[in-house]
ROPAKOL-54122 format. One record per residue: x, y, z of N, C-alpha, C in turn; residue number from 1. Coordinates in Angstrom, 2 decimals. Layout:
<sites>
SITE:n.px:n.py:n.pz:ca.px:ca.py:ca.pz:c.px:c.py:c.pz:i
SITE:X:Y:Z:X:Y:Z:X:Y:Z:NUM
...
</sites>
This chain:
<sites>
SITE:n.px:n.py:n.pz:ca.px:ca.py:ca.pz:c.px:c.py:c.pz:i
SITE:-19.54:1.44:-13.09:-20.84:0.90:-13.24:-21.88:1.64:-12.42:1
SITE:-21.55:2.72:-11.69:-22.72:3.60:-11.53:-23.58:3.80:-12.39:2
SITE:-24.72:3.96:-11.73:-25.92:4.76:-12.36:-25.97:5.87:-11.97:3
SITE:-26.09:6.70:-12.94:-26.66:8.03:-12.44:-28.30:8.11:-12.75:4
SITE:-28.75:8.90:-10.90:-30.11:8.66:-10.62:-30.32:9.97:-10.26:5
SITE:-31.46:10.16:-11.37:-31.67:12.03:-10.93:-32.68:11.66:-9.71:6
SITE:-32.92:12.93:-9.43:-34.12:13.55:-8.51:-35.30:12.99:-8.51:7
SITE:-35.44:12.43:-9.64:-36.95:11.58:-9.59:-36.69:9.68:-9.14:8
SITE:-35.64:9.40:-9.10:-35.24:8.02:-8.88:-35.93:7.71:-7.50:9
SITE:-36.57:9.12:-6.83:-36.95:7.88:-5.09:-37.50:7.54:-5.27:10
SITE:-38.53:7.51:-6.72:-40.10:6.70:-6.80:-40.66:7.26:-5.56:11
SITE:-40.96:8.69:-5.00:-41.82:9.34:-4.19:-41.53:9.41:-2.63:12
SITE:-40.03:8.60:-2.63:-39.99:8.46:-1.28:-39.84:9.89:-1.12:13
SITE:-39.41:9.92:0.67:-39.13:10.64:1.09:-37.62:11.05:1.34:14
SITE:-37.26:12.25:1.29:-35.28:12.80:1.27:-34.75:12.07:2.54:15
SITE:-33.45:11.37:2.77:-33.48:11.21:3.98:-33.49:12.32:5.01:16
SITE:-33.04:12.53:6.03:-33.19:13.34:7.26:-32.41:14.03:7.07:17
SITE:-32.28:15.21:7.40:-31.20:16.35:7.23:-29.61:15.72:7.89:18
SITE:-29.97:14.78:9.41:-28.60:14.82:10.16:-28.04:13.23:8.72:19
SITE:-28.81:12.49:8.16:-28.15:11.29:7.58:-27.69:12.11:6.04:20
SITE:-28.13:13.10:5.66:-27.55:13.97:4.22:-26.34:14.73:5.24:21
SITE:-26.32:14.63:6.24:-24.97:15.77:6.44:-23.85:15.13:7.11:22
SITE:-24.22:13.82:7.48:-23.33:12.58:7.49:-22.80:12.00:6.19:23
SITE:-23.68:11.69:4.98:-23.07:11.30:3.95:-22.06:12.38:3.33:24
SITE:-22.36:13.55:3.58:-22.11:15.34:2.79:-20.17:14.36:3.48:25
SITE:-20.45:14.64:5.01:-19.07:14.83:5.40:-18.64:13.45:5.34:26
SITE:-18.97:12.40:5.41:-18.35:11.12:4.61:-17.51:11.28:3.63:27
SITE:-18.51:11.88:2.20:-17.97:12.13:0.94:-16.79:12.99:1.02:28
SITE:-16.78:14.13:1.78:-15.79:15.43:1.70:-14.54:14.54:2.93:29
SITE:-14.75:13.64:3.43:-13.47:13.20:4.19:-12.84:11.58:3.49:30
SITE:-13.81:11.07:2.61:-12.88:10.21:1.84:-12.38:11.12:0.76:31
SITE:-12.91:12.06:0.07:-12.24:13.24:-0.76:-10.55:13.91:-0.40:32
SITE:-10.88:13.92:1.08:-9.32:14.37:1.52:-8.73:13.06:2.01:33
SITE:-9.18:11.94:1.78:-8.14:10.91:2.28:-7.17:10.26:0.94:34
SITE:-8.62:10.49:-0.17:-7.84:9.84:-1.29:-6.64:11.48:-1.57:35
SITE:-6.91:12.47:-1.53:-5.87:13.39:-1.58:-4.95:13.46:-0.63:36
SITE:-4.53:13.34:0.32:-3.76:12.98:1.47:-2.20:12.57:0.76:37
SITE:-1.62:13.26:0.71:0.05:12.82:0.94:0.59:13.50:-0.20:38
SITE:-0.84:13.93:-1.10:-0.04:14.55:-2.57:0.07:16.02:-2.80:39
SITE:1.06:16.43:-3.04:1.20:17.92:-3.21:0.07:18.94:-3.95:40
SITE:0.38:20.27:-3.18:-0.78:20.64:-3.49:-0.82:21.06:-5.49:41
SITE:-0.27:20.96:-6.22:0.18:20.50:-7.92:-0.20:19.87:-8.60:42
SITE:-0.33:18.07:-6.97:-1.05:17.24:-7.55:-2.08:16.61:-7.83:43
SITE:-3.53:16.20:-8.55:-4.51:15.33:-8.18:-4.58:13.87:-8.16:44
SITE:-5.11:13.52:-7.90:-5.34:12.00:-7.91:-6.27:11.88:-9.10:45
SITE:-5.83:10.73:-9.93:-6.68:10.35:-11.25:-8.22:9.76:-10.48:46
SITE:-9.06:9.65:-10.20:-10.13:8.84:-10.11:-11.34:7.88:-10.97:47
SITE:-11.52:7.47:-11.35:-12.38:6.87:-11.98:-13.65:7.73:-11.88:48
SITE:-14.46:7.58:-13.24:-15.47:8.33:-13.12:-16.71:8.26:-12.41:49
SITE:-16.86:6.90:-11.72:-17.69:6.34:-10.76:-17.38:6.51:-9.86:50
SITE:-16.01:6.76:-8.95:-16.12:7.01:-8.04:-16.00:8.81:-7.83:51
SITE:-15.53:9.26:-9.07:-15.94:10.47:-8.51:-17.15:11.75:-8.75:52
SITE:-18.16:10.32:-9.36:-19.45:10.89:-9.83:-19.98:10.58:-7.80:53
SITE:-19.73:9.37:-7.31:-20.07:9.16:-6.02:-19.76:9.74:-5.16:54
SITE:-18.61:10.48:-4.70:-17.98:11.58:-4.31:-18.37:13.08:-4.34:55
SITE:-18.77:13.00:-6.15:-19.31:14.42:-5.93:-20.69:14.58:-5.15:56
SITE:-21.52:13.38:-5.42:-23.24:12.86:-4.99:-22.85:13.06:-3.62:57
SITE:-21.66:12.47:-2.66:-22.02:12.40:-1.47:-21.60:14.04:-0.79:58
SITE:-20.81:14.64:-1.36:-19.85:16.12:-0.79:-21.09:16.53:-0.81:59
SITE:-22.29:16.32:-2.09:-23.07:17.43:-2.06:-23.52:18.01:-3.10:60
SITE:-22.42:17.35:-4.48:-22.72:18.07:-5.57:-23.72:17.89:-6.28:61
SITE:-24.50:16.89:-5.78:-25.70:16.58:-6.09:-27.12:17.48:-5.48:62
SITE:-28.18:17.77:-6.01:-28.88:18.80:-5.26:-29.32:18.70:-4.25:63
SITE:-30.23:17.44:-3.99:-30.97:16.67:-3.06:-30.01:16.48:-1.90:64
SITE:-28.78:16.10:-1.94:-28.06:15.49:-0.87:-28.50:13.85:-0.96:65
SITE:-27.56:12.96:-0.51:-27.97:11.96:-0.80:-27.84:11.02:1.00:66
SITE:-28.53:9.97:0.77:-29.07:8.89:1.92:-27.93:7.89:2.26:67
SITE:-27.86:7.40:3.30:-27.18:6.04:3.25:-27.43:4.82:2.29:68
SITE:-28.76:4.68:1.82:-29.25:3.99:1.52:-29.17:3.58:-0.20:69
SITE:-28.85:5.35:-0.70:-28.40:5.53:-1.93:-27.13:5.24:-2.21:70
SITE:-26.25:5.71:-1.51:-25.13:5.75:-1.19:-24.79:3.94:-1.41:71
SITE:-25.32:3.36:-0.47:-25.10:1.59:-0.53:-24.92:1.50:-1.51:72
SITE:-26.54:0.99:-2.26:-27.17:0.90:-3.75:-26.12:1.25:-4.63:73
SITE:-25.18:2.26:-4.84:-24.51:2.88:-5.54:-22.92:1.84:-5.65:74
SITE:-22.76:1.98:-4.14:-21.61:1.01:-4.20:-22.04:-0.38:-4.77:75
SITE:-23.37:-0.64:-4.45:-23.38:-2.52:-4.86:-23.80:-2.73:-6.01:76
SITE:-24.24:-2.00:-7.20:-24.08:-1.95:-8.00:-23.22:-1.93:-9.00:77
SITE:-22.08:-1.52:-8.23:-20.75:-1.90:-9.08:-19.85:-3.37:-9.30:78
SITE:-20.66:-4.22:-8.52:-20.10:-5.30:-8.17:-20.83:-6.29:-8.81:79
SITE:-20.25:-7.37:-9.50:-20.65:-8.33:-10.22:-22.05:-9.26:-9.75:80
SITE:-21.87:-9.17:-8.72:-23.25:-9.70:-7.41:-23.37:-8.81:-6.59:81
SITE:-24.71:-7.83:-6.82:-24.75:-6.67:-5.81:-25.20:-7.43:-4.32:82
SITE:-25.38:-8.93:-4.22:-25.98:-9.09:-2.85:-25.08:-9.24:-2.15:83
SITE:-23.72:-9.59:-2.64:-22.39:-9.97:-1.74:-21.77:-8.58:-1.62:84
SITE:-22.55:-7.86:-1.82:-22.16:-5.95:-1.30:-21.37:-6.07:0.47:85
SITE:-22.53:-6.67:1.17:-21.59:-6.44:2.48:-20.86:-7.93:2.85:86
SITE:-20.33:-8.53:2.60:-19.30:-9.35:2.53:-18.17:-9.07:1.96:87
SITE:-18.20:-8.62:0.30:-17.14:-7.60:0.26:-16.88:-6.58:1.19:88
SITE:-17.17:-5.33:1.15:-16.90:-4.40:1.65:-16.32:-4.17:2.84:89
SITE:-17.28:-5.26:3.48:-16.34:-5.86:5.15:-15.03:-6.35:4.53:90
SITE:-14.71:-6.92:4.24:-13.33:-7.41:3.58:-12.87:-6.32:3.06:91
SITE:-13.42:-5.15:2.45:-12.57:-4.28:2.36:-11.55:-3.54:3.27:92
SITE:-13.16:-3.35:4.15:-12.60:-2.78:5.11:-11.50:-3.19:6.30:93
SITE:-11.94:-4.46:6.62:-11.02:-5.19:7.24:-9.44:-5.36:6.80:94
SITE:-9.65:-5.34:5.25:-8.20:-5.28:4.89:-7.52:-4.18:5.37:95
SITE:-8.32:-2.77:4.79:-7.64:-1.87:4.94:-7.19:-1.08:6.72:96
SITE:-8.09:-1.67:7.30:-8.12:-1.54:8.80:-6.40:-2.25:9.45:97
SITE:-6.20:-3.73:8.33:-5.34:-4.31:8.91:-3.87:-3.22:8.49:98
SITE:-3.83:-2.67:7.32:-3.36:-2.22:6.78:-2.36:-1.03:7.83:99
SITE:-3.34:-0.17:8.05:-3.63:0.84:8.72:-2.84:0.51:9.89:100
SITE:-3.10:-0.62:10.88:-2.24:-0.97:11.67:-0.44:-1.49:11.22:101
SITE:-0.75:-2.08:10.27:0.92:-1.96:9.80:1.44:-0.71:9.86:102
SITE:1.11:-0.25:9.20:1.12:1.78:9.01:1.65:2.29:10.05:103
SITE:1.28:2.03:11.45:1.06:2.63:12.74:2.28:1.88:13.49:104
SITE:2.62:0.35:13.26:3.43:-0.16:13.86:4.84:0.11:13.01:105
SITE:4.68:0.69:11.52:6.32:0.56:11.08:6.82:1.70:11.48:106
SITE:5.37:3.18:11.34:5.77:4.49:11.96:6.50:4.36:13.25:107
SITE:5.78:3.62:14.25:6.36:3.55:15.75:7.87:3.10:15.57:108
SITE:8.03:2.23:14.65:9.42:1.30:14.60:10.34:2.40:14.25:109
SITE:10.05:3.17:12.97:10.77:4.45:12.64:10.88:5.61:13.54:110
SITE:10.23:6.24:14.60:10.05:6.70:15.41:11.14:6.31:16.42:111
SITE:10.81:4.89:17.01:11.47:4.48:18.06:13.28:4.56:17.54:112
SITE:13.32:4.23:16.61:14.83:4.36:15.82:15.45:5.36:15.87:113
SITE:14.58:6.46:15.15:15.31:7.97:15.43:15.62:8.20:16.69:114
SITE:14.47:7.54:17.43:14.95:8.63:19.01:15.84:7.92:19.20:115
SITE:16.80:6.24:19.21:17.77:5.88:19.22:18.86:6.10:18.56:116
SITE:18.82:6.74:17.45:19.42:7.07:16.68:20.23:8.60:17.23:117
SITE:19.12:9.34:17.83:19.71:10.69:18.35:20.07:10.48:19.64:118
SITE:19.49:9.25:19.98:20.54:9.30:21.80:21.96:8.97:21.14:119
SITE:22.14:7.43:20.23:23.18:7.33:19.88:24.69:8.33:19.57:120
SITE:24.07:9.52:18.65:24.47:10.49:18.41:24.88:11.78:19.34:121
SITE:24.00:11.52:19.87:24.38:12.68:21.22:25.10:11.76:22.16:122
SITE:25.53:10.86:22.69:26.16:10.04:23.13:27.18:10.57:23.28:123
SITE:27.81:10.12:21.42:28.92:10.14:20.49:29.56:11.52:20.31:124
SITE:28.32:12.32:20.50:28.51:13.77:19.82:29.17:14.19:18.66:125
SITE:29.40:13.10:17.87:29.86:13.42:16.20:28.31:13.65:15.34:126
SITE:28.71:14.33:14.65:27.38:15.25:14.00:27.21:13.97:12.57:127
SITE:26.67:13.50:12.13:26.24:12.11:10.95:25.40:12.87:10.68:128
SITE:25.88:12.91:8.64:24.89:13.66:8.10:23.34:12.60:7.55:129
SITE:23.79:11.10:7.52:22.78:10.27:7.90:21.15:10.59:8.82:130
SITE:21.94:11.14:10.30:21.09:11.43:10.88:19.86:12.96:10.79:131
SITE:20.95:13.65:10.21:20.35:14.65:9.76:19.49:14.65:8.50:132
SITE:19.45:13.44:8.03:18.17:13.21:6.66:17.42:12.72:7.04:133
SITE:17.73:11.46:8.05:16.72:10.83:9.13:15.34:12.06:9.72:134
SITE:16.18:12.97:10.42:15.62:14.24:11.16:14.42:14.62:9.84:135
SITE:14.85:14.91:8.70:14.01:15.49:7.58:13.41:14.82:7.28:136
SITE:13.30:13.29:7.26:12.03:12.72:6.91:10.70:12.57:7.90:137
SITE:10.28:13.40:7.40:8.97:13.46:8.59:7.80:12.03:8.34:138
SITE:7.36:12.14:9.24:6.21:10.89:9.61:5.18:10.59:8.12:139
SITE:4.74:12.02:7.75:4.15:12.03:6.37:4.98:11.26:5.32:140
SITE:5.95:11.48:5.06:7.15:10.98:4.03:7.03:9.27:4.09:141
SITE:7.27:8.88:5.46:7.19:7.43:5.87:5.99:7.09:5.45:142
SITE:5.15:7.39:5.98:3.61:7.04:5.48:3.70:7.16:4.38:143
SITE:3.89:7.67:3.29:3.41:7.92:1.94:4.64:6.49:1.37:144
SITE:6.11:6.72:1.80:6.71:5.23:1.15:5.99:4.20:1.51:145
SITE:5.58:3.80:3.16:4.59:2.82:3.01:3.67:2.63:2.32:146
SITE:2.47:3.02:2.19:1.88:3.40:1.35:1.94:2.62:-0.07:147
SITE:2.92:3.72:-1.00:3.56:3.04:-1.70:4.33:1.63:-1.77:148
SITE:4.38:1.11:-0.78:4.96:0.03:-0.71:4.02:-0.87:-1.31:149
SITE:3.08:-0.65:0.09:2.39:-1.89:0.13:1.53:-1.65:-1.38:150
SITE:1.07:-0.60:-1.84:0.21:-0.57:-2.90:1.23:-1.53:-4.71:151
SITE:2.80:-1.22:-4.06:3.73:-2.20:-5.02:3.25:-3.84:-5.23:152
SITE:3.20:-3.87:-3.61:3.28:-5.20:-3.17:1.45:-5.86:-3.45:153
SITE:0.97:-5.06:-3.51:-0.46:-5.49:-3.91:-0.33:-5.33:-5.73:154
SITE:-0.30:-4.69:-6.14:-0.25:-4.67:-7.67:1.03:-5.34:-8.23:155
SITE:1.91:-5.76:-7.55:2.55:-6.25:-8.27:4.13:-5.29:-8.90:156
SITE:5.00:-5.88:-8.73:6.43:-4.79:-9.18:6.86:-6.04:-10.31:157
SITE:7.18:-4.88:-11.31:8.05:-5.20:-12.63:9.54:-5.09:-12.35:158
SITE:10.01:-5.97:-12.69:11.29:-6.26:-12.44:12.53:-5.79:-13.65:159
SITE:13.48:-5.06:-13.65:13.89:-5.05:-15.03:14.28:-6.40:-15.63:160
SITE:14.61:-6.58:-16.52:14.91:-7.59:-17.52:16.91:-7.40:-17.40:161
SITE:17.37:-8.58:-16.60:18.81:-8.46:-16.61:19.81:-9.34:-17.76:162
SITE:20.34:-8.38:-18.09:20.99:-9.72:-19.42:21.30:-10.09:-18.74:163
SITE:21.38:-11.64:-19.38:22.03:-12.55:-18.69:23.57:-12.40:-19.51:164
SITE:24.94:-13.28:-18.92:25.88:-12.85:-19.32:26.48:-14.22:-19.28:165
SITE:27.62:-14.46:-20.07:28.10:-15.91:-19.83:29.12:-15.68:-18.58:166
SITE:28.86:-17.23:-17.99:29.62:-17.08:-16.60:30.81:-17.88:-17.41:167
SITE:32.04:-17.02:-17.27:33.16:-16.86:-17.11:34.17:-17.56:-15.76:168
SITE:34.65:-18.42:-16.05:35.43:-19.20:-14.67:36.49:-18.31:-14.63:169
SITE:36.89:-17.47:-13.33:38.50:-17.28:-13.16:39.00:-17.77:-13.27:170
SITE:40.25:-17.65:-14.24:41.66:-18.21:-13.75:42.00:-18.59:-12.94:171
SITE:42.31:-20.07:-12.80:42.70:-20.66:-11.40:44.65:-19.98:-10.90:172
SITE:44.61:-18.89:-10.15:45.83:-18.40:-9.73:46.51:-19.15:-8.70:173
SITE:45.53:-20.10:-8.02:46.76:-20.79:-7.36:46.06:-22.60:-7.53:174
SITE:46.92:-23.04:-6.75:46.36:-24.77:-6.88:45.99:-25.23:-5.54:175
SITE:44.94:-26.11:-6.11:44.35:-26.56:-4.92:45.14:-27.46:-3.85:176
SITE:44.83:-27.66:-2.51:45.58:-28.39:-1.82:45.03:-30.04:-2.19:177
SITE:45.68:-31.20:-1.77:45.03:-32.27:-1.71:43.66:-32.51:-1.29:178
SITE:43.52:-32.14:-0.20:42.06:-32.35:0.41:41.04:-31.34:-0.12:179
SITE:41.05:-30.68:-0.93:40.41:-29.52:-2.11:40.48:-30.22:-3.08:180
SITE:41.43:-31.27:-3.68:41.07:-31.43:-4.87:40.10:-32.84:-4.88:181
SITE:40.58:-33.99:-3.67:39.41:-34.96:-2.75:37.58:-34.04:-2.95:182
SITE:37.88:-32.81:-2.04:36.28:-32.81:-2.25:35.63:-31.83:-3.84:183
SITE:36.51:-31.51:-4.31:36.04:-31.15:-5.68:35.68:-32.32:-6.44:184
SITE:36.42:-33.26:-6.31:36.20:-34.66:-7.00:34.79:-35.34:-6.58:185
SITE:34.69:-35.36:-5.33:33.49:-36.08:-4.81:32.07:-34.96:-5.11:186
SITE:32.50:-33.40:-5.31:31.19:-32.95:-5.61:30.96:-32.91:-6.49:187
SITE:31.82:-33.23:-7.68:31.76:-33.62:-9.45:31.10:-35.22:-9.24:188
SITE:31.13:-35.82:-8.45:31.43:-36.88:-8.25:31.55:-37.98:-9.38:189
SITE:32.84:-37.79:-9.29:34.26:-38.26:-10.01:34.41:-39.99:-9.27:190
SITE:34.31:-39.68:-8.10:34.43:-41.14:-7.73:33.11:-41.14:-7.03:191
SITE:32.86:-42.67:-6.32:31.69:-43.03:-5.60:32.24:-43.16:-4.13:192
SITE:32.11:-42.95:-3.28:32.56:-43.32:-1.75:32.15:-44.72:-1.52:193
SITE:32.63:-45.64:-0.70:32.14:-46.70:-0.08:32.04:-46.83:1.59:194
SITE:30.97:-47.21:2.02:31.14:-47.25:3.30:32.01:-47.97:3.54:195
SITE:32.89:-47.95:4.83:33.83:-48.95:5.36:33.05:-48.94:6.74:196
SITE:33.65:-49.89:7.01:33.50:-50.36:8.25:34.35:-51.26:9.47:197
</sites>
């Protein structure tokens, strides 16, 4: 739901300031490498055409360079109520902030493991080819399954479809004792118990 707003859209204002166009410039060019971040260099990231009409506006590919102010406008316009622009967005951000700290605490957890993992091993001094895949998964790798995780766990995972199968009773190969066949009876319940007293 962008608009695209040429050169004449300030209605006469004025460009912003050179240092707030070279803040948005490197804004744009560092969410550019964040949404690329983890993917080979083979691969791109699909983007939507709004955000990467906004992307190109903020890197620069736009002539003017663009403002904070445009920049906003741009985002809150995409939103069903552009006035709840910063109420969302804080919530965006906040999510993803919380996020970010998961990120940081499962790395540490994986981290802290290996190095237990290689005292363990050097301990032992038997060579585990376990540990040696451990060794190859680097910090990037972890991050990117997280990542992936959580992006599962937000969208949602499809489950396969398991036939179901008829349940089949084993063959009873041996016989029950008395007090086995007492509580099979009572969990059929075959009889009623009575309190005594």
């Amino acid at each position: 739901m962008f608009t695209h707003f040429s050169s004449d859209d300030t209605d006469g204002a004025p460009p912003p300031p050179a240092a707030e166009r070279q803040l948005v410039q490197s804004l744009g060019v560092a969410i550019y490498r964040a949404l690329d971040w983890g993917l080979d260099d083979s691969e791109e990231r699909e983007l939507s055409p709004q955000l990467e009409h906004l992307i190109e506006r903020m890197a620069g590919g736009h002539q003017g360079g663009e403002g904070l102010s445009t920049v906003m406008a741009l985002c809150a316009s995409r939103l069903a109520d552009p006035g709840l622009a910063a109420d969302h967005y804080q919530a965006v951000c906040r999510a993803l902030f919380v996020e970010t700290l998961e990120l940081q605490t499962f790395l540490i957890k994986i981290r802290d493991a290996k190095q237990m993992l290689k005292k363990i091993t050097s301990e032992e001094s038997v060579e585990d080819r376990s540990a040696a895949e451990l060794d190859a998964l680097k910090h990037r790798d972890w991050a990117r399954l997280w990542v992936q995780l959580m992006k599962d766990l937000r969208q949602g995972v499809k489950l396969k479809k398991v036939q179901e199968q008829p349940f089949n009773l084993l063959p009873t190969e041996f016989s029950l004792t008395p007090f086995e066949m007492l509580m099979q009876d009572i969990q059929t319940r075959k009889f009623q118990l009575r309190k005594v007293m």
